[in-house]
RODO-2510 file (C-alpha; in nm, 4 decimals, decimal comma):
residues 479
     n   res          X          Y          Z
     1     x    -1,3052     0,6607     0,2810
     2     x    -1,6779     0,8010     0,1967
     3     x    -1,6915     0,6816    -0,1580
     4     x    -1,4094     0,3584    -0,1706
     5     x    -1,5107     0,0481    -0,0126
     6     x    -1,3018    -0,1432     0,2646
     7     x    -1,2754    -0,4391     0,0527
     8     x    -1,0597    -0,2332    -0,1652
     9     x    -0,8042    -0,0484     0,1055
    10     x    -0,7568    -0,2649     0,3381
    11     x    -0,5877    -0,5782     0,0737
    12     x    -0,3824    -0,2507    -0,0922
    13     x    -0,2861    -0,1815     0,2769
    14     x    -0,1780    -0,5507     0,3194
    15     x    -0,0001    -0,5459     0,0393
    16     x     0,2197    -0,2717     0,1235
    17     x     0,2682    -0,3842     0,4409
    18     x     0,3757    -0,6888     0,3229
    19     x     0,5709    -0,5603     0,0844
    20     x     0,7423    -0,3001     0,3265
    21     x     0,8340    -0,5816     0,6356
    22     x     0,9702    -0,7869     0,3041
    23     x     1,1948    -0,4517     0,2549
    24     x     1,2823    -0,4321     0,6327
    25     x     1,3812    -0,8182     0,6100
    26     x     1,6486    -0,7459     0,3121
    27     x     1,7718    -0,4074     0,4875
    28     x     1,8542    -0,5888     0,8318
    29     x     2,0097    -0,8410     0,6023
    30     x     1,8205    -1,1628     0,7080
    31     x     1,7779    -1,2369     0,3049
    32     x     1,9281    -1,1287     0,0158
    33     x     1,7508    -0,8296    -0,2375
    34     x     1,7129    -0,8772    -0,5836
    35     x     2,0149    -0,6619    -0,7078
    36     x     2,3320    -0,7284    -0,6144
    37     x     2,4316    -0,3658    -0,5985
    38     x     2,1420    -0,3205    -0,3383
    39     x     1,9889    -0,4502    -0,0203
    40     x     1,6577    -0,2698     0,0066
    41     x     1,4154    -0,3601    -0,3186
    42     x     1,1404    -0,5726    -0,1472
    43     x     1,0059    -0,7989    -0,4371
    44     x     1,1356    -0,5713    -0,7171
    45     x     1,4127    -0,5467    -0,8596
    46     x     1,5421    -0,2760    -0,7651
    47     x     1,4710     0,0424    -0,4805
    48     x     1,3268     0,2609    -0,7508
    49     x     1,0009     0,0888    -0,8062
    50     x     0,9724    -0,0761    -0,4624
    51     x     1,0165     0,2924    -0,3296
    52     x     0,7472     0,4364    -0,5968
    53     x     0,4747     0,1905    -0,4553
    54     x     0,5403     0,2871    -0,1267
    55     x     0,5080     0,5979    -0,1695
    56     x     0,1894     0,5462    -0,4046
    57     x     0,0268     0,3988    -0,0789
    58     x     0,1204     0,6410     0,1988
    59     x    -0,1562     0,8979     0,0412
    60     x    -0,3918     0,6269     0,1014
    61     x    -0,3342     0,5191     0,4313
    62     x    -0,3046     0,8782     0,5455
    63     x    -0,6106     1,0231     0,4386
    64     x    -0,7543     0,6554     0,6258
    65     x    -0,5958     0,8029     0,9505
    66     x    -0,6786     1,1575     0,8979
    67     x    -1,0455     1,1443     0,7847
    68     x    -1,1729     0,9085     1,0448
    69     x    -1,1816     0,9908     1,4118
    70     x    -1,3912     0,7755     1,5652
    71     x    -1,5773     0,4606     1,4634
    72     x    -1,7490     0,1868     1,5993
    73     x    -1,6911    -0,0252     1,2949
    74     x    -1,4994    -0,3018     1,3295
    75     x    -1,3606    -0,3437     0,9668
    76     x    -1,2746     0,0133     0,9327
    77     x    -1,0829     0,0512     1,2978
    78     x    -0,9015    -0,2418     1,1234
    79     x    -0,8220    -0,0539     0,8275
    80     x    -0,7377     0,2564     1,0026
    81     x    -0,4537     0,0453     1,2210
    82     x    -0,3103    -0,1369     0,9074
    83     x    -0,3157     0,2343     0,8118
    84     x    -0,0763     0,3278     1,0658
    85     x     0,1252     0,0444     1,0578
    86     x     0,1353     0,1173     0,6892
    87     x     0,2426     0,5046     0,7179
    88     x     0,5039     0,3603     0,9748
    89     x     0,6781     0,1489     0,7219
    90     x     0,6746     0,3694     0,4614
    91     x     0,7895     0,6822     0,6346
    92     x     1,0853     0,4344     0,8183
    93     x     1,1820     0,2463     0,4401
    94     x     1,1504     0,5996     0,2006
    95     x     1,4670     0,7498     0,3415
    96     x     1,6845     0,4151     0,3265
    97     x     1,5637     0,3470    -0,0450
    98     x     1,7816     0,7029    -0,1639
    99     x     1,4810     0,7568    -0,4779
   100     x     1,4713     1,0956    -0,4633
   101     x     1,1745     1,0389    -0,7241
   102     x     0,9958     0,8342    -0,4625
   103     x     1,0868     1,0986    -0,1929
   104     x     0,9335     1,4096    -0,4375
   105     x     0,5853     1,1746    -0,5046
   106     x     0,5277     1,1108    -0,1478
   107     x     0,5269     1,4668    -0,0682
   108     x     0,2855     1,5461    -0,3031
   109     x     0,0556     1,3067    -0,2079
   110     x     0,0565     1,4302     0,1593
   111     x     0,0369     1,7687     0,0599
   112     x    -0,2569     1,6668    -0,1511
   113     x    -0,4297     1,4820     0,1327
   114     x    -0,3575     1,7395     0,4448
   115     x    -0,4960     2,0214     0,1653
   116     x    -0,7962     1,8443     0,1345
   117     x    -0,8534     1,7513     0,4682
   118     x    -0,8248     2,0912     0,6682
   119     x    -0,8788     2,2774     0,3568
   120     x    -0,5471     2,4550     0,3257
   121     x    -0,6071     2,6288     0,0206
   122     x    -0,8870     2,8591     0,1246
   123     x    -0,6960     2,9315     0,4568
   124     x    -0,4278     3,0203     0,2559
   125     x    -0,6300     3,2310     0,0399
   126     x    -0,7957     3,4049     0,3668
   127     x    -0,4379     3,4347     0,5465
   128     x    -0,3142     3,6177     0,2204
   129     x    -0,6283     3,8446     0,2373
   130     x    -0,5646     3,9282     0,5950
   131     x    -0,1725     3,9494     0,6054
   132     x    -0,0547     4,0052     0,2906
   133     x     0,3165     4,1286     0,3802
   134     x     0,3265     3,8375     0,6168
   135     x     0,1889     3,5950     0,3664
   136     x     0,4397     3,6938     0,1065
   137     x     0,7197     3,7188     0,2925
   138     x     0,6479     3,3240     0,4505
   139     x     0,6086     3,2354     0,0801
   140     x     0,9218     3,3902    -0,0674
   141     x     1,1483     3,2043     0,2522
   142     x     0,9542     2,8606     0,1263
   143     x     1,0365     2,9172    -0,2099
   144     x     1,3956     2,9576    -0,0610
   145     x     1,3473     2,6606     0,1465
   146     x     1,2579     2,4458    -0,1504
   147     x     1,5321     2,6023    -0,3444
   148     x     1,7597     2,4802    -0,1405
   149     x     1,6268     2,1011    -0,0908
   150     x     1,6353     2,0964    -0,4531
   151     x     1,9583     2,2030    -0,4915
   152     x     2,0548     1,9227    -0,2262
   153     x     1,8360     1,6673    -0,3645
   154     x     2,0324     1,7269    -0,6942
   155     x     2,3965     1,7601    -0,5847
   156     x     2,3284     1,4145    -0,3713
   157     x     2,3013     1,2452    -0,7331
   158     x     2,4322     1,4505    -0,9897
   159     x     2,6194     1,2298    -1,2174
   160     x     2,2459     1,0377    -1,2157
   161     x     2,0527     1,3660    -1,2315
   162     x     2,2455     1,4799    -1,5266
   163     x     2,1994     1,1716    -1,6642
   164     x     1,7787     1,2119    -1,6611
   165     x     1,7992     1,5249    -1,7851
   166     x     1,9874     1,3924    -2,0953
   167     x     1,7041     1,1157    -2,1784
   168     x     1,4607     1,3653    -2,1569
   169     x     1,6026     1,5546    -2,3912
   170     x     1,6726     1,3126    -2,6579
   171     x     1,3361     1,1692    -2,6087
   172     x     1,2015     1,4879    -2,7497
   173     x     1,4151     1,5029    -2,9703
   174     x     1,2571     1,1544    -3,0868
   175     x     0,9081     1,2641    -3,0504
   176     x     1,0027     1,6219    -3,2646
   177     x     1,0639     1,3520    -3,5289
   178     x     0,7590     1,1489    -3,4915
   179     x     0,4994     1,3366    -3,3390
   180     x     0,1801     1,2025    -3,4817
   181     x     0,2407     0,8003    -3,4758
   182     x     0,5169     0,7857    -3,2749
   183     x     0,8062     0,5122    -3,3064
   184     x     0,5840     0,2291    -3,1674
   185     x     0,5344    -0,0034    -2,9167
   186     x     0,8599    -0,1472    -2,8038
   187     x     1,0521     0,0126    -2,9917
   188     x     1,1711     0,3122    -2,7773
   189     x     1,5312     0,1991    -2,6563
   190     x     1,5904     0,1223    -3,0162
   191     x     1,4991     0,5133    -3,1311
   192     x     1,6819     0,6132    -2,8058
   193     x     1,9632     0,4819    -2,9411
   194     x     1,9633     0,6298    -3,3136
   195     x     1,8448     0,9790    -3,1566
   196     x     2,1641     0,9895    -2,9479
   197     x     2,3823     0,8812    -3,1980
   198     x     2,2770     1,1678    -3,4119
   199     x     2,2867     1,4113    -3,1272
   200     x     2,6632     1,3388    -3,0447
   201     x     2,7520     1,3269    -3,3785
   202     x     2,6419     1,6356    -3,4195
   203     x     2,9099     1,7739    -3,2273
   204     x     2,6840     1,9869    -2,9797
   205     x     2,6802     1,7858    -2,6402
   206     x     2,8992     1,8891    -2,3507
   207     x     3,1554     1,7261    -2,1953
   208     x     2,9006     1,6535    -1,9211
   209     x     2,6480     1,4544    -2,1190
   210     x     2,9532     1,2655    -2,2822
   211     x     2,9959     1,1793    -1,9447
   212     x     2,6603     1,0480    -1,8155
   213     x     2,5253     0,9297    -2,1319
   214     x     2,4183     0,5348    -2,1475
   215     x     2,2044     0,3307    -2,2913
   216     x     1,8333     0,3322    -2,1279
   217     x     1,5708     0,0891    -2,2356
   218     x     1,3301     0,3639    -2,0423
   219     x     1,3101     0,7285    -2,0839
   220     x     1,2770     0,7624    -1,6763
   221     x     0,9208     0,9712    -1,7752
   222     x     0,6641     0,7570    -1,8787
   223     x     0,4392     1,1035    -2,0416
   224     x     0,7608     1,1097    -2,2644
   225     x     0,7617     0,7504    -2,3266
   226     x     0,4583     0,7133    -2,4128
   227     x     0,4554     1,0331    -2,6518
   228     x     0,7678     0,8531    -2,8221
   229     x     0,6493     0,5339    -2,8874
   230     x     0,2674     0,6332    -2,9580
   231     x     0,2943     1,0134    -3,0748
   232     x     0,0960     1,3420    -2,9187
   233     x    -0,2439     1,2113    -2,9871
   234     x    -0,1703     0,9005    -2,7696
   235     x    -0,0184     1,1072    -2,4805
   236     x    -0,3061     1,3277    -2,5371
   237     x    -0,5107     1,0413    -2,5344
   238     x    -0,3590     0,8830    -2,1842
   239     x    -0,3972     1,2796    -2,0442
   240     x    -0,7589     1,3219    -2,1234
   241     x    -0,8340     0,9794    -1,9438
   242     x    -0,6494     1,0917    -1,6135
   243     x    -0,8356     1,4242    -1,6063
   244     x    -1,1700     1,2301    -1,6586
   245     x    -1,0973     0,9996    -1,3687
   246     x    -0,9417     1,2390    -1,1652
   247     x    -1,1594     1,4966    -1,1414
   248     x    -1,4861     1,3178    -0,9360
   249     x    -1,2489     1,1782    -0,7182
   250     x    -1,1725     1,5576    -0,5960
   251     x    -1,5306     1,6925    -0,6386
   252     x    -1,6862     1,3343    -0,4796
   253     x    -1,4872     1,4322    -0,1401
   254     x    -1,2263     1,0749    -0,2379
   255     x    -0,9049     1,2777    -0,2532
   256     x    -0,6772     1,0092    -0,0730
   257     x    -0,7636     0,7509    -0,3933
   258     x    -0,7040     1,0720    -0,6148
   259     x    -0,3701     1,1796    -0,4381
   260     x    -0,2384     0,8581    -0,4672
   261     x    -0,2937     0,8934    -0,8537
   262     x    -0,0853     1,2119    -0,8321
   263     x     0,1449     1,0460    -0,5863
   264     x     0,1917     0,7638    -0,9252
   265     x     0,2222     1,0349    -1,1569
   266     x     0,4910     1,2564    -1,0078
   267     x     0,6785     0,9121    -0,9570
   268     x     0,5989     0,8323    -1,3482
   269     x     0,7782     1,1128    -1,4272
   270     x     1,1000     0,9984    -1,3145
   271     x     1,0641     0,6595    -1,3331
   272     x     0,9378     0,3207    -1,5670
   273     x     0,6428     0,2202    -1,3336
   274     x     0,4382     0,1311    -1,5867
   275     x     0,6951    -0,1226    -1,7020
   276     x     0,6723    -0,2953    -1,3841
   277     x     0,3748    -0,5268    -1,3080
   278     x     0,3113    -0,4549    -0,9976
   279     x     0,2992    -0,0941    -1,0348
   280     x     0,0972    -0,1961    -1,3209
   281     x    -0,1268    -0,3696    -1,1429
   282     x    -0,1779    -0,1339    -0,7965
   283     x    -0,1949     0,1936    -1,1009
   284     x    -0,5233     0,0152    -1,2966
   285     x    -0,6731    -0,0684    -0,8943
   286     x    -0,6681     0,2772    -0,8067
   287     x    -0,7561     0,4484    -1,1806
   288     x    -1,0297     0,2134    -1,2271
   289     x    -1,1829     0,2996    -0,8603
   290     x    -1,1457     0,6399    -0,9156
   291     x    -1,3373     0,6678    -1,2259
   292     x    -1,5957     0,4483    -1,0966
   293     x    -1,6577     0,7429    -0,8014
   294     x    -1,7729     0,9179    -1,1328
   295     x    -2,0719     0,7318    -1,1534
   296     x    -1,9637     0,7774    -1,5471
   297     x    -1,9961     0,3988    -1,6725
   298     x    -1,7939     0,5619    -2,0031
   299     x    -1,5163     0,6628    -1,8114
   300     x    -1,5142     0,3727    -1,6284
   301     x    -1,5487     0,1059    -1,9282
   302     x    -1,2460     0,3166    -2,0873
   303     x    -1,0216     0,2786    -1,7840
   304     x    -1,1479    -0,1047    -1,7839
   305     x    -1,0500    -0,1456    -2,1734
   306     x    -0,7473     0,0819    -2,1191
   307     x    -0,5860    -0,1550    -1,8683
   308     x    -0,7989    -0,4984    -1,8951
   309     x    -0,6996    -0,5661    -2,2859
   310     x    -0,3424    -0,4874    -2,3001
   311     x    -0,2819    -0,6708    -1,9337
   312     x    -0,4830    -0,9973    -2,0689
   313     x    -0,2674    -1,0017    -2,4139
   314     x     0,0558    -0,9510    -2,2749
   315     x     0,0032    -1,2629    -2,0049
   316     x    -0,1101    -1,4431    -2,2662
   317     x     0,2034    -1,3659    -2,5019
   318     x     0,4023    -1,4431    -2,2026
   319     x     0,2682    -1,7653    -2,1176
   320     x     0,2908    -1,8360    -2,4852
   321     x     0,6890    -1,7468    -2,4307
   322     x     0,7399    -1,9295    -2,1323
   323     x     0,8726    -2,2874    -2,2899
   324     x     1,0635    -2,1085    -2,5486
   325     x     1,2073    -1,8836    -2,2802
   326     x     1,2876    -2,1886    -2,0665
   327     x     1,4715    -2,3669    -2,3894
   328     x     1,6542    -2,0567    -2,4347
   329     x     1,7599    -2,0397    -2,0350
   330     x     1,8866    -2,4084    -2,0960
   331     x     2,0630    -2,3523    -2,3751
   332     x     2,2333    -2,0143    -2,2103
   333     x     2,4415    -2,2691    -2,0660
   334     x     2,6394    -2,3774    -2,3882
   335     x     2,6319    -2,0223    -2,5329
   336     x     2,8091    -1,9281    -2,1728
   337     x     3,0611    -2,2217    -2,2840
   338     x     3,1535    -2,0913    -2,5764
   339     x     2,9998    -2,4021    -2,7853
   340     x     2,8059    -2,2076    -3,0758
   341     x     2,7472    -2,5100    -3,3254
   342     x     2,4840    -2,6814    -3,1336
   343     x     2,3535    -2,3463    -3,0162
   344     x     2,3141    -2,1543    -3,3254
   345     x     2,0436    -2,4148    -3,4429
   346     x     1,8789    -2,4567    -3,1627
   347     x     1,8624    -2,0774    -3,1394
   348     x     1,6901    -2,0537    -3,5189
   349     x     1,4552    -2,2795    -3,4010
   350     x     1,3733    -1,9997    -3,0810
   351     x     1,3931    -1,7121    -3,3409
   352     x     1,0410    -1,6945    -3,4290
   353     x     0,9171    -1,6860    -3,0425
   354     x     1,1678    -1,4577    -2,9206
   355     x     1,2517    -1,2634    -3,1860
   356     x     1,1275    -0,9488    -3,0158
   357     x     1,3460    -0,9900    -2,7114
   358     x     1,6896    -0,7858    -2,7811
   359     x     1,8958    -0,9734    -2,5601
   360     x     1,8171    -1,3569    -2,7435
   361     x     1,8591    -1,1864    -3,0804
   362     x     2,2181    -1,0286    -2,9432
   363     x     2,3045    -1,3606    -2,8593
   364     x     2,1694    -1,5388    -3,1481
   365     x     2,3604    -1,2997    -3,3921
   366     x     2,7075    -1,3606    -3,1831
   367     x     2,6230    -1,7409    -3,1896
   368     x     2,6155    -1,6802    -3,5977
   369     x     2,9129    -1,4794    -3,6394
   370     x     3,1208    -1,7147    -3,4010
   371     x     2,9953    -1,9505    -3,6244
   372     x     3,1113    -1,7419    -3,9383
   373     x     2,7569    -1,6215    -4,0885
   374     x     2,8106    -1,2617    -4,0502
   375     x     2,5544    -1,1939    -4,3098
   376     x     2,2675    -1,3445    -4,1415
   377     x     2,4119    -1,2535    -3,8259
   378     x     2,4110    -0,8849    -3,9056
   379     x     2,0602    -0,9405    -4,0368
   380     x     1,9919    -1,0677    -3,6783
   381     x     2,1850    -0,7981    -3,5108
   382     x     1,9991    -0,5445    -3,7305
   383     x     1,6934    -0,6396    -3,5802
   384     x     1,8056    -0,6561    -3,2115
   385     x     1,9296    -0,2915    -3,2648
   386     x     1,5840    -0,1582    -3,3394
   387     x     1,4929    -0,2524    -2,9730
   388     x     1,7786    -0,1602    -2,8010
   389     x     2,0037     0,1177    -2,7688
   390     x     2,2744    -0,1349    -2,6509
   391     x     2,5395    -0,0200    -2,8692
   392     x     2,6978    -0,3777    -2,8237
   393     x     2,4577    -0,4872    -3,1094
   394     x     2,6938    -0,2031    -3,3703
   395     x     3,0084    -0,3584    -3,2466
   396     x     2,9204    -0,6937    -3,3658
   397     x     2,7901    -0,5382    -3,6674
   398     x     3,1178    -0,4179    -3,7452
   399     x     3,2989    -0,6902    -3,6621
   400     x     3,1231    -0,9268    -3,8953
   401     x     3,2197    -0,5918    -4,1459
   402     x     3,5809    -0,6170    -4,0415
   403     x     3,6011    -1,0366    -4,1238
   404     x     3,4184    -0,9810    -4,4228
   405     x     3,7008    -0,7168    -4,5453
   406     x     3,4528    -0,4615    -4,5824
   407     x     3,6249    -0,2379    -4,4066
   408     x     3,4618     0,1734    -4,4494
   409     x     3,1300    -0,0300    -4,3607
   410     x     3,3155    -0,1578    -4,0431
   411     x     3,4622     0,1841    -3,9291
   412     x     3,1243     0,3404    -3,9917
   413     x     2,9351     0,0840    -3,7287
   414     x     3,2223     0,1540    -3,5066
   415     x     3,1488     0,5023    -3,5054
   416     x     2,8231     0,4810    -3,4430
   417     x     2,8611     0,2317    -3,1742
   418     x     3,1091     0,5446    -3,0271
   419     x     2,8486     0,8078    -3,0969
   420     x     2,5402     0,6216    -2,9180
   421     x     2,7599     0,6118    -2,5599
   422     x     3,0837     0,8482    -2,6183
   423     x     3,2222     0,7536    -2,2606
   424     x     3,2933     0,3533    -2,3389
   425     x     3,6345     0,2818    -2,4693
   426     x     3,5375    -0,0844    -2,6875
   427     x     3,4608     0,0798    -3,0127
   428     x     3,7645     0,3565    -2,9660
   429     x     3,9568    -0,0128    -2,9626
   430     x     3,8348    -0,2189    -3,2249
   431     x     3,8809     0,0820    -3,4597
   432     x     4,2640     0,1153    -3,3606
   433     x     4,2730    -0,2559    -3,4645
   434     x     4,0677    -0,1051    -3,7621
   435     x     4,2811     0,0700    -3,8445
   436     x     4,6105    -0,0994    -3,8490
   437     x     4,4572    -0,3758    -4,0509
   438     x     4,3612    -0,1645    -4,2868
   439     x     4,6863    -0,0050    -4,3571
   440     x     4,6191     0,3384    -4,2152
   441     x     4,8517     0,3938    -3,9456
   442     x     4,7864     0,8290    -3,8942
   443     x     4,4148     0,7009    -3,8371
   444     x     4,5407     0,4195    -3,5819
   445     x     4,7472     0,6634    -3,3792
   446     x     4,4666     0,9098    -3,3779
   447     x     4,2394     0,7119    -3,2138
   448     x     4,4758     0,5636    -2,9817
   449     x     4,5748     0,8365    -2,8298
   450     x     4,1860     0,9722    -2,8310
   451     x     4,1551     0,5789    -2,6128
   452     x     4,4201     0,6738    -2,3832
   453     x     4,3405     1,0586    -2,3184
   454     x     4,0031     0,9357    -2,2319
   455     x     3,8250     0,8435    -1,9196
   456     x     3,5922     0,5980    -1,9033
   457     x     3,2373     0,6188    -1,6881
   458     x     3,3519     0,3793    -1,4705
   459     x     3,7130     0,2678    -1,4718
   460     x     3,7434    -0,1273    -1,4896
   461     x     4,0103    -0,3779    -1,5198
   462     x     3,8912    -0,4482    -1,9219
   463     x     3,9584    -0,0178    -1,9436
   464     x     4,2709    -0,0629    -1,7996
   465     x     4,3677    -0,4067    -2,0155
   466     x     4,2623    -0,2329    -2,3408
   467     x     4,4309     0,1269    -2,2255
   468     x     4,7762    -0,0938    -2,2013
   469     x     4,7462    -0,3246    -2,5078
   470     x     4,6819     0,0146    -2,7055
   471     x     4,9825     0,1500    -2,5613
   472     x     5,2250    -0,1404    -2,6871
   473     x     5,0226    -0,0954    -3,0058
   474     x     5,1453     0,2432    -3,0194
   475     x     5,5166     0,1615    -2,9446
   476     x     5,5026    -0,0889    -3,2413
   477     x     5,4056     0,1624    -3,4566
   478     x     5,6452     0,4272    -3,3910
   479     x     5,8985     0,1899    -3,3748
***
């Protein structure tokens, strides 16, 4: 590359050749993946991300190939064949990983590159000059062509599809309500949450989005995540910065750094890369070398600033973490065991280190109300459900309600818990039991017939259990 020295491409090739033969290890099944549920994730945990750096990578290695015919230098024929082996691998793994996300990125990034390369867009401009009907007539049966992978590309996944399209829109419904500071860092799966809630509630979802709702800790577009959590004027912000280091790239004759920026952008938007570190990581690489082809040291300290300072506090919070995280691993044992005593207290003495990690503080406020301290455990629960749209954490809640025989306070967590993921059947249960505790039997039967009628996401043995113990319920009341 004219502008991007080797020292830079060819350990980003190594990497994601290493990373791809990892991938081609786990899919012959000579070791295991990191998710049970797949075998292709290389050193991720999961074929999303793995397949979004991939596919960041192939613009890189393919404008390597393309630009450079012949060379006598010795380190860049070197990078030109890791550049082949690289395309090789990623073309080969793509396809098995099934992210269609991945799939759409890495087609922009070739596009980008081949455009740049052999200058497509002013032939195209020329060939529509020349042969207009021709032109337009090619371009209306591409439009059809794409039509029609789209439409494929969707109906492969459409339960999942469906399911994006939902987050997206209750993440703007999130940012409609804070569009200047935004609901903070952290704290989107928490908003998520509330924001669905109210949109169910509402009565105006379909019976589709009751369907594939859930409960993300991501909003699958990090431009939407990031307006969420840190309003317009820090998307705005994060926009302004990828223009400025974008455009020398494309003026400065670097596109294959530059398309695969656009390669990790059209992935971002259908994806949590920046939550992973090594996309992380391999994103500030290639941002910071593209705004350094600017020759702009202001655009280039930004990007340094933008990626240097958050990356060195958050290791440092997380090596400050690490023995509290390894205490709390230990003690996962006992908590697994059912032995809460011991546990509670040595969680309180964990709270203040991990008090912004939802999953200790859901099991920190069970430990406490197995241990009969729903006050403080609902104060602990409280605080879990402000980062997570779990709605486990407004079961609990109600629970503690229900033993403390406040019982409207319990059906109204119970609801909630219902209207934040309509498809589970657990809150649907506890307020049958509710309700027959609380001596209103029309409400009971209600409900359990609503329990009964209804068909879970995805149909387990604990659906079936609490279908049938509902129905004996039933037969006890009528009788």
């Amino acid at each position: 590359m004219k502008n991007t020295p080797t020292f830079i491409i060819v350990p980003l090739l190594c990497w994601g050749i290493a990373e791809a033969l990892y991938g081609c290890i786990q899919l012959y099944g000579l070791t295991a993946s990191n998710h049970t549920l797949y075998r292709l994730t290389g050193s991720f945990q999961n074929p999303g991300p793995f397949a979004g750096f991939l596919a960041t990578l192939l613009p890189i290695a393919l404008w390597n190939v393309v630009q450079h015919k012949t060379t006598s230098c010795l380190t860049k024929r070197i990078s030109i064949w890791l550049s082949g082996i690289c395309i090789f691998l990623c073309v080969s793994l793509l396809p098995a990983s099934m992210s269609r996300a991945s799939w759409l990125a890495a087609g922009t990034g070739t596009a980008v590159v081949l455009a740049s390369r052999y200058r497509l867009t002013s032939r195209i401009g020329q060939l529509f000059r020349t042969h207009r009907k021709q032109y337009i007539a090619c371009l209306a049966a591409a439009f059809l062509l794409l039509a029609l992978a789209g439409g494929g590309i969707y109906h492969l996944k459409k339960d999942s599809a469906d399911g994006r399209l939902l987050m997206w829109k209750i993440t703007l419904r999130i940012i409609a309500a804070h569009p200047l500071a935004g609901v903070g860092n952290g704290h989107f799966a928490g908003a998520y949450g509330e924001a669905q809630a109210a949109y169910f509630a509402s009565g105006n979802a379909s019976p589709q989005e009751e369907h594939v709702a859930g409960s993300p800790e991501y909003a699958f577009n990090e431009f939407l995540q990031i307006g969420a959590e840190h309003g317009l004027p820090g998307l705005l912000l994060f926009l302004s910065l990828i223009a400025f280091t974008l455009r020398p790239s494309f003026r400065k004759r670097q596109p294959g750094i530059a398309a695969s920026v656009v390669t990790f952008l059209v992935f971002s938007c259908f994806s949590y890369p920046f939550s992973v570190w090594q996309l992380q990581v391999l994103f500030a690489i290639l941002t910071i070398d593209s705004a350094a082809a600017s020759g702009n040291k202001y655009i280039t300290t930004a990007c340094l600033l933008l990626f240097a300072v958050p990356g060195i506090l958050s290791l440092r919070q997380w090596h400050a973490q690490q023995p509290a995280v390894r205490t709390w691993h230990e003690e996962q044992t006992y908590y697994s065991m059912d032995i809460y005593e011991g546990t509670t207290e040595n969680y309180s003495r964990l709270y203040g280190q991990l008090k912004n990690n939802p999953r200790f503080l859901f099991e920190y406020g069970q430990c406490l109300s197995k241990t009969g301290k729903y006050k403080e455990s609902n104060r602990i629960l409280h605080e879990g459900a402000t980062l997570s749209s779990d709605p486990m954490f407004w079961n609990i809640i109600g629970k503690n309600h229900r033993q403390m025989k406040q019982y409207p306070q319990a059906e109204a967590c119970f609801r909630h818990a219902l209207n934040m993921v309509p498809n589970r059947l657990y809150p649907l249960y506890l307020l049958t039991d509710l309700y027959l505790e609380w001596g209103q039997p029309e409400k009971a039967m209600a409900t359990a017939r609503i329990l009964i009628d209804k068909q879970p996401k995805i149909m387990s043995p604990a659906a079936e259990e609490m279908k049938n113990e509902i129905k004996e319920k039933i037969k006890f009341i009528t009788n």
